[in-house]
N, C-alpha and C positions, 0 to 999 in steps of 0.2 A: 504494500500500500504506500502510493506516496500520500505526502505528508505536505500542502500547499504552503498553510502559513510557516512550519519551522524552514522549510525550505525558503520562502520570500526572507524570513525574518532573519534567519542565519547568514544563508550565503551576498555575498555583500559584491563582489568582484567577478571581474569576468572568467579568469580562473577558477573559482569558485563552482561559476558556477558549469564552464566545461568538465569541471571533474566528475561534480554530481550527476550531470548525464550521462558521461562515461559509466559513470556506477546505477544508473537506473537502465540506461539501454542494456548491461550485461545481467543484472539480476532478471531482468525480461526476458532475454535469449530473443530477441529480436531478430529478426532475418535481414541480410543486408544486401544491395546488390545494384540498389538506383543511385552509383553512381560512388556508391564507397564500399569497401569490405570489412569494416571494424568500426569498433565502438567509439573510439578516439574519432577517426574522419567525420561519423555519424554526430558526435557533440560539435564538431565545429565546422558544419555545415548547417545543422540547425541553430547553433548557440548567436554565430555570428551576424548572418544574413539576419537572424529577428533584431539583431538590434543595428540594421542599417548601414554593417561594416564588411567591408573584403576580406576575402579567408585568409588574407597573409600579412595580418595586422602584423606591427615592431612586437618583438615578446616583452617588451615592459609594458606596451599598454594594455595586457591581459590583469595585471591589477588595477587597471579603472575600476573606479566604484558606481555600482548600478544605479540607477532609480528604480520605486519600487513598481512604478509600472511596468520599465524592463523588464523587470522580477518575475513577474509576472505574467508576461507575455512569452519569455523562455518558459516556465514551468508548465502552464497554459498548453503548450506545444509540447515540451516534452511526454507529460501523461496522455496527450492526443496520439502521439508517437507510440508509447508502451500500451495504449490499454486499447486504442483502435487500429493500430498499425497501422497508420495512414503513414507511409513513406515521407521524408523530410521534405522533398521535393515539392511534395502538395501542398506542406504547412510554410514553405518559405515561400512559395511561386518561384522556385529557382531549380537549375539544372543546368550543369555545364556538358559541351562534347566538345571534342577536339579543340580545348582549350576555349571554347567560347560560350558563353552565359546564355540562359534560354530562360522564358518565362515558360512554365507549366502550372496548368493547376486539373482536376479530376478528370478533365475532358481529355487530354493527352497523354500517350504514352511515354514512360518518361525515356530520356534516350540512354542508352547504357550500352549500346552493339562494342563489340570489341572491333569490327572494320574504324573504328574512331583511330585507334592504335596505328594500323595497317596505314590508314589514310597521312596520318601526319608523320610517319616513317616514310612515306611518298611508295608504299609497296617493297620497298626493302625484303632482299630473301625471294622474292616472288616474281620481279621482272629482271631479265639478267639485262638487258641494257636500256637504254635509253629512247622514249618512242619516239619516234616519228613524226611531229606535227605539220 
């Protein structure tokens, strides 16, 4: 069970609070696969995007200190995450491929092909030279 207000009340920092999602997404056993493979990428794709920041913030400004409607709006999303498994994706409206940002939300599927790979390696391994245009 989470716990809305100790969590608003306790966690104070953005550290704070990617850890606790870290630790809520794994006691869940949550399934992963739109776009991350583990608990860690899962907290800071949803932790961040909600509060209107790039995934590769400076690591000192993971101890900003929240407000409580942050607070809230993370927690909010994470127990929608654990208890409906709604994918981060739908809760952020965000989804990357081949390095590029995509708005989704329930209507779309989210994008995750591994051809993303293939495509920005320019087919590497799989054309032996150079085509043609």
């Amino acid at each position: 069970k989470i716990f809305v207000d100790e969590a608003v009340n306790e966690l104070q920092t953005i550290q704070d609070m990617l850890r606790w999602s870290v630790s809520r997404f794994s006691a869940a056993n949550i399934w992963y696969g739109h776009g991350t493979d583990n608990p860690w990428d899962e907290a800071v794709q949803l932790v961040l995007p909600s509060l209107y920041l790039p995934l590769d913030i400076p690591e000192d400004m993971r101890t900003a200190r929240l407000t409580s409607s942050e607070k809230h709006r993370i927690v909010e999303r994470v127990i929608r995450r654990v208890n409906e498994r709604i994918p981060v994706a739908y809760l952020t409206n965000k989804a990357w491929f081949c390095g590029h940002e995509f708005y989704v939300d329930e209507r779309v599927l989210v994008p995750r092909s591994p051809i993303g790979e293939l495509i920005n390696n320019k087919f590497a391994g799989l054309i032996s030279k150079q085509p043609q245009h």
